[in-house]
N, C-alpha and C positions, 0 to 999 in steps of 0.2 A: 238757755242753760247758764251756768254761772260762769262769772267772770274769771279770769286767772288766777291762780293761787300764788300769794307773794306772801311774805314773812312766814312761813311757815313751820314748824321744827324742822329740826335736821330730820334726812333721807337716807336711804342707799339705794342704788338702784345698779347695775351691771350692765357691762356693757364691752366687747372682744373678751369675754372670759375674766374681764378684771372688774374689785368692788371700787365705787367710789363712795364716799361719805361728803356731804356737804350741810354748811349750816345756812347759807344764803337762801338766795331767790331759786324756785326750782328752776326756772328757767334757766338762770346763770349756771347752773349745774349741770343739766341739761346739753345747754353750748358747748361747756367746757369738756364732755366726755367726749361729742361730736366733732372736736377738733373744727370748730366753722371758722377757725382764723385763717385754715389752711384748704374752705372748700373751693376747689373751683367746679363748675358745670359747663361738659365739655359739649357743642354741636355741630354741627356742619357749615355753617355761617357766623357764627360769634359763640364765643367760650363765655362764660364770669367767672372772674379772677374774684377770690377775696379781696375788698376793697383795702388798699393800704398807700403808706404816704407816696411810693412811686408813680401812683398812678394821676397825681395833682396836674403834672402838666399837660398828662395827655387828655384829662376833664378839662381844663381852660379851655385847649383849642377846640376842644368839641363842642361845649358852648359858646363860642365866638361865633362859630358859623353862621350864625341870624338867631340873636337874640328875642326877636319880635315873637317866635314861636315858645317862648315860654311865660307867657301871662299869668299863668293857673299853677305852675310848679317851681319849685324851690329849684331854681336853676343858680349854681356860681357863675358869677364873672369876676375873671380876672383871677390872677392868684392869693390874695389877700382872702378875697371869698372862698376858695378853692378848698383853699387849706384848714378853714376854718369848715369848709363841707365835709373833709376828708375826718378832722379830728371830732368833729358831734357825732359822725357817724359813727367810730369807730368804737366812741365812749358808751354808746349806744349797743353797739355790740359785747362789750367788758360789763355793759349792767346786766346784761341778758336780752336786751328787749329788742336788737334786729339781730339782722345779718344781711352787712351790706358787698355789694358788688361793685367792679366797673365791668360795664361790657364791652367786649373787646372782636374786634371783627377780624376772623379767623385765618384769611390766606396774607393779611400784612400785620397781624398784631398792633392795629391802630384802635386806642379808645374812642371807642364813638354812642358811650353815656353811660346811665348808671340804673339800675335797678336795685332792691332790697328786700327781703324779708321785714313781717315785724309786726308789732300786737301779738304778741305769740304765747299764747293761751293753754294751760294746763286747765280742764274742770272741773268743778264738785262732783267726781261721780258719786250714788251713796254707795253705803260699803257693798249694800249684797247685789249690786248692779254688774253686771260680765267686765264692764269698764271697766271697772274701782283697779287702781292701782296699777293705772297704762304709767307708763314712765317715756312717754314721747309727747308731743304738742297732741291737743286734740285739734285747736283751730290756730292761725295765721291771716295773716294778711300783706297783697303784693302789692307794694305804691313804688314811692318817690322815684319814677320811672321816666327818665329821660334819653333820646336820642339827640344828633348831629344830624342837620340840617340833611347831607345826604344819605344818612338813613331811614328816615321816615320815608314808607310806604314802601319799604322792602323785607327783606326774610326776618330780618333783625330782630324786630319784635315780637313777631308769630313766635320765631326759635326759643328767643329769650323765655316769654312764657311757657313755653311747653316747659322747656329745662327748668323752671321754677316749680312748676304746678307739679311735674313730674315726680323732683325731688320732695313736693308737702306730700305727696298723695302715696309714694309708692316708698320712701324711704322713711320719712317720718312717720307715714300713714297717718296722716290728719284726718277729722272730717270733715272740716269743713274752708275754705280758702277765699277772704273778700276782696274785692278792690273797689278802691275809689277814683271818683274824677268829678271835677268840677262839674255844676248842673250846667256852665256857661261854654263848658269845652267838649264841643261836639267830635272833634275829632278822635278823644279817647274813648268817648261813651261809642264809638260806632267802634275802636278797637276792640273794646271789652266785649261788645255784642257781635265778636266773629269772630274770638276765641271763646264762644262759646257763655259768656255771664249772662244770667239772668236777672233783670231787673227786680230788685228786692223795693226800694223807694227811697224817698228824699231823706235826706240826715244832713247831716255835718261832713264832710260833703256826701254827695250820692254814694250807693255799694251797690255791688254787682256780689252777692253769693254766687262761688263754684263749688259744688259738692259732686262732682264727678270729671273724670279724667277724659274716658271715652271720646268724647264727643270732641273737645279742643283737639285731640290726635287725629281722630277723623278729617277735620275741617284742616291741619294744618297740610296732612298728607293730601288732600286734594286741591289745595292749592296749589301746593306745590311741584302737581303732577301739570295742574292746567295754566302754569307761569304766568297766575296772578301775583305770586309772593316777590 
């Protein structure tokens, strides 16, 4: 299908009863009716805060924890890095083209990493297609996903995705949700393949297509029954 619609004429699209008009990026218009500066997603083990500059100290120390486990991702260190993670992101977010988080683990409000939205795709539908003239993403993509040392191999991740996929699938109603991971980093390629991704093939880096909900929610709730998570 085609790629995102950028430069495009001005819109209107509605949204709580009220019009907006926009002459930008649909996306950025998009964001801005959605209020994503102010989303968080709430779950039982970690929340995601909209990522903003409060949250730089509590990314440092979550990347200190053992630096070795980030080979494959854009991990800060230090605050110098940090902050320079916090402000690409967020410009990133002001253009339209993510929505970033820190996840934050839920019974002490400690950050322990980051996750995001982003590629986030309007398509050509044609006109006389049932699509034509959706005013939400059709597709997205969930990366630059990092935990804290002791986070990994707990709820945090399962949780995190679901609360992400959730929200592409049941609020924006996307259809379709990828992720990527290094071909070298085995450990995400087996997260992605037990939230349910299917292996699509090799690119820049590897993607893992999710075009359904279901299943991730299955797999999470029975982990969580049988306290693998």
């Amino acid at each position: 299908m085609a790629s995102a619609c950028r430069g495009e004429p001005a819109f209107h699209h509605e949204t709580r009863g009220r019009w907006f008009h926009c002459d930008r990026l649909r996306t950025h218009c998009i964001l801005t009716a959605m209020r994503t500066e102010d989303l968080a997603l709430l779950g039982s083990h970690v929340r995601l805060e909209s990522l903003h500059h409060r949250h730089i100290d509590g990314l440092v120390a979550a990347a200190a924890a053992d630096s070795s486990l980030y080979q494959w991702s854009p991990v800060p260190q230090g605050k110098i890095e940090a902050t320079r993670y916090v402000e690409t992101a967020l410009s990133w977010r002001d253009a339209g083209s993510a929505v970033p988080f820190a996840i934050v683990r839920t019974h002490d409000g400690v950050v322990i990493g980051s996750t995001r939205f982003w590629n986030l795709e309007r398509w050509s539908w044609p006109q006389d297609h049932p699509q034509h003239g959706r005013h939400v993403f059709d597709a997205c993509e969930i990366g630059y996903t990092w935990l804290t040392r002791s986070a990994i191999r707990t709820a945090a991740n399962t949780e995190a995705k679901l609360l992400l996929l959730t929200h592409a699938f049941e609020t924006w109603q996307v259809l379709r949700v990828c992720l990527h991971a290094d071909v070298r980093n085995q450990r995400s390629r087996a997260a992605i393949e037990r939230i349910g991704g299917k292996f699509e093939g090799f690119s820049e880096p590897i993607a893992w297509p999710l075009t359904t909900l279901p299943a991730t929610r299955r797999a999470f709730r029975s982990w969580r029954r049988s306290g693998q998570l």
